[in-house]
Kinemage of the C-alpha trace (Angstrom):
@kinemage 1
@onewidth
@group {chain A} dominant
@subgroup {mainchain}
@vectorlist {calphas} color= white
{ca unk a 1} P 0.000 0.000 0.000
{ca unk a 2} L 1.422 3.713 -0.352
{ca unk a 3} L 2.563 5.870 2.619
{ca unk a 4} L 4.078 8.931 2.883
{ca unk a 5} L 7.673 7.693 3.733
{ca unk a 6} L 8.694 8.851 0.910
{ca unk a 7} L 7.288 12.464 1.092
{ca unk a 8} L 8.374 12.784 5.019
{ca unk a 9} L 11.795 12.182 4.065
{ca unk a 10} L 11.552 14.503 1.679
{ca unk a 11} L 10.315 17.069 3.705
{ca unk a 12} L 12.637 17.100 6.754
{ca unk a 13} L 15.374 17.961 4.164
{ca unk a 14} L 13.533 21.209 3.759
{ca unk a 15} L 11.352 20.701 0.345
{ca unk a 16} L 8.154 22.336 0.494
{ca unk a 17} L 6.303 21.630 -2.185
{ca unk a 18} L 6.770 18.168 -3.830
{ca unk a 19} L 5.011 17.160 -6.967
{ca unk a 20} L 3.930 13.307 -7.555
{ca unk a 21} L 3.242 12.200 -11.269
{ca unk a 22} L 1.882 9.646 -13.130
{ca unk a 23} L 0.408 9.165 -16.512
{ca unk a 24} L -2.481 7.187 -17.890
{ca unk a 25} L -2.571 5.815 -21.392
{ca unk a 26} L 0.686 4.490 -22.150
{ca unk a 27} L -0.212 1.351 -23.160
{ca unk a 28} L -3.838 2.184 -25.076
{ca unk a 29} L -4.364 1.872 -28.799
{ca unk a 30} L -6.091 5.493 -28.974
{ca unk a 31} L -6.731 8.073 -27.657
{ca unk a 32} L -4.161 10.663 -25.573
{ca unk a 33} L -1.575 9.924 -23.497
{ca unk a 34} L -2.716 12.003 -19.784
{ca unk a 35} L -0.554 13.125 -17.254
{ca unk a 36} L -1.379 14.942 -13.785
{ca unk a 37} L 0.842 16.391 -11.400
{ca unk a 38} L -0.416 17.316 -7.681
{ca unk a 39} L 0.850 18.937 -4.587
{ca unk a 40} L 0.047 18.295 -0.764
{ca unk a 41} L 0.269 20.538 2.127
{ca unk a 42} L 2.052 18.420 4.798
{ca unk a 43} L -0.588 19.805 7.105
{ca unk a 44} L -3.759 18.478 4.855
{ca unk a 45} L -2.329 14.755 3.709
{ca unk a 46} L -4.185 13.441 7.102
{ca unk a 47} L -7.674 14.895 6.066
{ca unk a 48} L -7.603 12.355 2.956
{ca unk a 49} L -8.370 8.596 3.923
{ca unk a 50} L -4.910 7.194 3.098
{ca unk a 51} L -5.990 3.605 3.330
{ca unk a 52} L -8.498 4.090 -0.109
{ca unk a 53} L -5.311 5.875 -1.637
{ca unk a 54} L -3.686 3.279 -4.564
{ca unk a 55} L -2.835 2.725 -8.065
{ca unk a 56} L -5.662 3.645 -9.984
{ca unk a 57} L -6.000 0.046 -11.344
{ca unk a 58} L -6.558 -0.967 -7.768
{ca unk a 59} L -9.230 0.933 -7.052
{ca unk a 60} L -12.388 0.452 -8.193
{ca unk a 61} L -14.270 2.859 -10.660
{ca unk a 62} L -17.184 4.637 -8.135
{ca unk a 63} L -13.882 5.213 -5.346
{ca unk a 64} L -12.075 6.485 -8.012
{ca unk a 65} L -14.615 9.115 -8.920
{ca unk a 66} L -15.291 9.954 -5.090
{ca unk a 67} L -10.966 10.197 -4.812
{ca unk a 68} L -10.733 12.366 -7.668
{ca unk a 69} L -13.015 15.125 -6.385
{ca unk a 70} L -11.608 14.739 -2.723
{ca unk a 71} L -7.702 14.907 -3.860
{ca unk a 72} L -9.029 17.794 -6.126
{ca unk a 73} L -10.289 19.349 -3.013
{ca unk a 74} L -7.331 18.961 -0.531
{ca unk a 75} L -5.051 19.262 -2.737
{ca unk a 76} L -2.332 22.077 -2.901
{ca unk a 77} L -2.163 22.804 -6.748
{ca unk a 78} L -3.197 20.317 -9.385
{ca unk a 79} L -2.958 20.212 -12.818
{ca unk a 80} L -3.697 17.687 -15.813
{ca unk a 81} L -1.666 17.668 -19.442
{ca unk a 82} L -2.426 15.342 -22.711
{ca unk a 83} L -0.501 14.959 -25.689
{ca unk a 84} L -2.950 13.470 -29.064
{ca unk a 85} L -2.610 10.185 -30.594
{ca unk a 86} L -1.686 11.925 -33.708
{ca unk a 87} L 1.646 13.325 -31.783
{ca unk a 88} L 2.473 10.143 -30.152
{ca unk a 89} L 2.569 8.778 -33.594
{ca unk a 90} L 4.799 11.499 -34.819
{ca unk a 91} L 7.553 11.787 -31.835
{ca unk a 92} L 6.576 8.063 -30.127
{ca unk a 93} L 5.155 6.935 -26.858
{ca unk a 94} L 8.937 7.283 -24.948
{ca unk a 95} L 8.618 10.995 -26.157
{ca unk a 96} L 5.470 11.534 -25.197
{ca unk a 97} L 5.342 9.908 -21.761
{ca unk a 98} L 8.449 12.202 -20.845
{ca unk a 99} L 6.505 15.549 -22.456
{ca unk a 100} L 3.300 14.701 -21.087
{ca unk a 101} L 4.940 14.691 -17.390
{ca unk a 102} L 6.705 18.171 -18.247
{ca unk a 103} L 3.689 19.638 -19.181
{ca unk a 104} L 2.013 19.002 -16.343
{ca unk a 105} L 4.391 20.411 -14.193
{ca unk a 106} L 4.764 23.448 -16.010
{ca unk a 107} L 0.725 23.492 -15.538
{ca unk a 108} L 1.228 23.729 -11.776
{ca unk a 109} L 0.350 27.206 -10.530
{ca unk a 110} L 2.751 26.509 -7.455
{ca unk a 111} L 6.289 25.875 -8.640
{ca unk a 112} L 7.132 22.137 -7.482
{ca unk a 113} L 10.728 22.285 -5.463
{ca unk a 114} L 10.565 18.399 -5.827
{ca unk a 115} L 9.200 16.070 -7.706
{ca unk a 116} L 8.406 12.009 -7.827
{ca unk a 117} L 8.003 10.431 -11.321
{ca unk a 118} L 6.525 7.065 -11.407
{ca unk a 119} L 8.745 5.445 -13.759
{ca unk a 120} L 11.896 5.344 -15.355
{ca unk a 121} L 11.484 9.376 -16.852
{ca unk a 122} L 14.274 11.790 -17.028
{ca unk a 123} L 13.403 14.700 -16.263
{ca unk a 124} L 16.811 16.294 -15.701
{ca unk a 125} L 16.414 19.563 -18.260
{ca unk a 126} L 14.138 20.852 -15.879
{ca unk a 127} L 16.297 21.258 -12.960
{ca unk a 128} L 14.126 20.272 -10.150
{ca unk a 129} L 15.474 17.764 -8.171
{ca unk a 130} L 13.125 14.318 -8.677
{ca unk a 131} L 12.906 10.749 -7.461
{ca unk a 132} L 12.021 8.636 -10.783
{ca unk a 133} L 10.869 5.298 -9.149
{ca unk a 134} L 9.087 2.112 -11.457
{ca unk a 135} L 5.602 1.438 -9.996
{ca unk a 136} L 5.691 4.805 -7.261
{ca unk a 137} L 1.820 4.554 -8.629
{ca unk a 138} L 1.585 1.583 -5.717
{ca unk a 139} L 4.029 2.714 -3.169
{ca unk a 140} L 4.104 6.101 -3.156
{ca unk a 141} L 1.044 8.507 -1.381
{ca unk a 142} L 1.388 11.755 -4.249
{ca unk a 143} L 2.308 9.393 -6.993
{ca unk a 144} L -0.699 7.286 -6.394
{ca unk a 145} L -3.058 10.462 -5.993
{ca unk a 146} L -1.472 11.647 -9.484
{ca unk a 147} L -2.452 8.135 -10.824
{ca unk a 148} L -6.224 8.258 -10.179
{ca unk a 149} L -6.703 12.125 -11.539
{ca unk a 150} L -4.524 11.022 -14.245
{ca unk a 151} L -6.872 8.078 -14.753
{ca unk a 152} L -10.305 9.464 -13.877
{ca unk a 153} L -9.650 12.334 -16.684
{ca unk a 154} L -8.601 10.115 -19.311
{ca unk a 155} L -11.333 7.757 -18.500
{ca unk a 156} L -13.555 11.167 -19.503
{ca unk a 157} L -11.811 12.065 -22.223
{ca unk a 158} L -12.428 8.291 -24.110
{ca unk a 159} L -16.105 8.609 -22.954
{ca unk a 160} L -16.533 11.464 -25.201
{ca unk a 161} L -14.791 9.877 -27.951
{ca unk a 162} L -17.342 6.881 -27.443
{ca unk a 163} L -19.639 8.997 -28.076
{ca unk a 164} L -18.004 10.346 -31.674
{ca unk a 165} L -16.870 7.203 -32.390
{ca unk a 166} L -19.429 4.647 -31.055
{ca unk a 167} L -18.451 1.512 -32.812
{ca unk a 168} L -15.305 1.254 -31.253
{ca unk a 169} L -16.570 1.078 -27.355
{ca unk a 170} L -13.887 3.364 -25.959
{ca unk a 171} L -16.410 3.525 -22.548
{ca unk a 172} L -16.048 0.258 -22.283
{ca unk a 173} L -12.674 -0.426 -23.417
{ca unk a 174} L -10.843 2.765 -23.184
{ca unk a 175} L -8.638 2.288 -25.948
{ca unk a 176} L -7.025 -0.360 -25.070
{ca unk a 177} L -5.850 -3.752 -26.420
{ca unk a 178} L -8.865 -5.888 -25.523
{ca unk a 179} L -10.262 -9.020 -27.824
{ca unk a 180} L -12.628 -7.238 -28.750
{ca unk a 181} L -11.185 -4.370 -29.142
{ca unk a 182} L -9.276 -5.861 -31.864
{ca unk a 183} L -12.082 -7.081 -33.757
{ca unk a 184} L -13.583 -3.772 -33.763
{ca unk a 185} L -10.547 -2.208 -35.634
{ca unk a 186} L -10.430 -5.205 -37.634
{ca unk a 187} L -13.785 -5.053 -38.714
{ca unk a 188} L -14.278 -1.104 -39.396
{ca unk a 189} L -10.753 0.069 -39.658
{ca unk a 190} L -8.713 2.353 -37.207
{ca unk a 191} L -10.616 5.370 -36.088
{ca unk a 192} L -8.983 9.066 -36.326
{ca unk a 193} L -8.000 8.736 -32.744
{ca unk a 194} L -6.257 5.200 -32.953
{ca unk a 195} L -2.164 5.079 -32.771
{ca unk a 196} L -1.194 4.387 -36.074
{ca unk a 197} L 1.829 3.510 -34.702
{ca unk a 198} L 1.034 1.088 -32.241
{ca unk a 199} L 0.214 -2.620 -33.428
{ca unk a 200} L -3.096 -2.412 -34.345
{ca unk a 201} L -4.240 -6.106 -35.454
């Protein structure tokens, strides 16, 4: 489960405001790649039940909803980035993963003194000193708070695109590689949204 272990030891070396990120979408077939970034006041962590705090994937969708507005609400400073399907194809998913994470920061209106990447990003042009840590989504409090906003927005954004692109079931689905999924793109061809670069049969 995450704790703040991380963030405590963080903070009794005098960082004020550290930044936890995480992305959702890596791994879909369409769609954006969505990052969020989002800051805790040591004072305010306690007020959010820490126990119901996880990887998104963990936690089920109707938590996740309630999460994202409470986070939202306690939070510090929060902000959410995307970067299209159509740039992924252009720059790749390694690109965009890395860009998606800067932008969000940059989106911050409170400038992040440190920050904790879940993942193996560098982040080193922007001269903030980071932790970059594979699965901080499941052990880390701010990364796993970054993973359900991250989550709960993309989640949004594929339900629209269900609804421009019906036959493809992104509600359901949410872009990603699923059976049925597959037979879908198979059997009407790749929507405007879908990776062209990723393997789509």
């Amino acid at each position: 489960m995450p704790d703040l272990r991380f963030e405590r030891k963080i903070w009794q070396k005098g960082f004020k405001y550290i930044a936890g990120l995480d992305e959702a979408g890596r791994g879909s077939l369409a769609g954006p790649i969505v990052s969020a970034a989002v800051i805790f006041k040591k004072s305010k962590v306690k007020k959010i039940n820490l126990k119901k705090i996880n990887d998104s994937k963990l936690v089920a969708p109707k938590l996740r909803e309630k999460l994202f507005k409470e986070i939202k609400k306690i939070a510090l400073d929060w902000s959410f980035a995307k970067i299209s399907s159509k740039l992924i194809d252009q720059k790749g998913i390694s690109w965009a993963n890395r860009e998606v994470m800067k932008l969000a920061i940059k989106k911050l209106k409170i400038k992040p003194d440190f920050l904790i990447v879940d993942g193996k990003i560098n982040l080193n042009d922007l001269k903030i000193p980071y932790l970059s840590i594979v699965d901080a989504d499941k052990k880390i409090f701010s990364c796993s708070a970054a993973s359900i906003l991250a989550k709960v927005k993309r989640d949004k954004i594929m339900e629209n695109l269900d609804k421009k692109f019906p036959k493809y079931q992104f509600t359901q689905n949410k872009g990603y590689p699923t059976k049925k999924h597959y037979h879908l793109i198979k059997k009407y061809g790749p929507s405007p949204c879908h990776r062209r670069s990723f393997r789509l049969k």
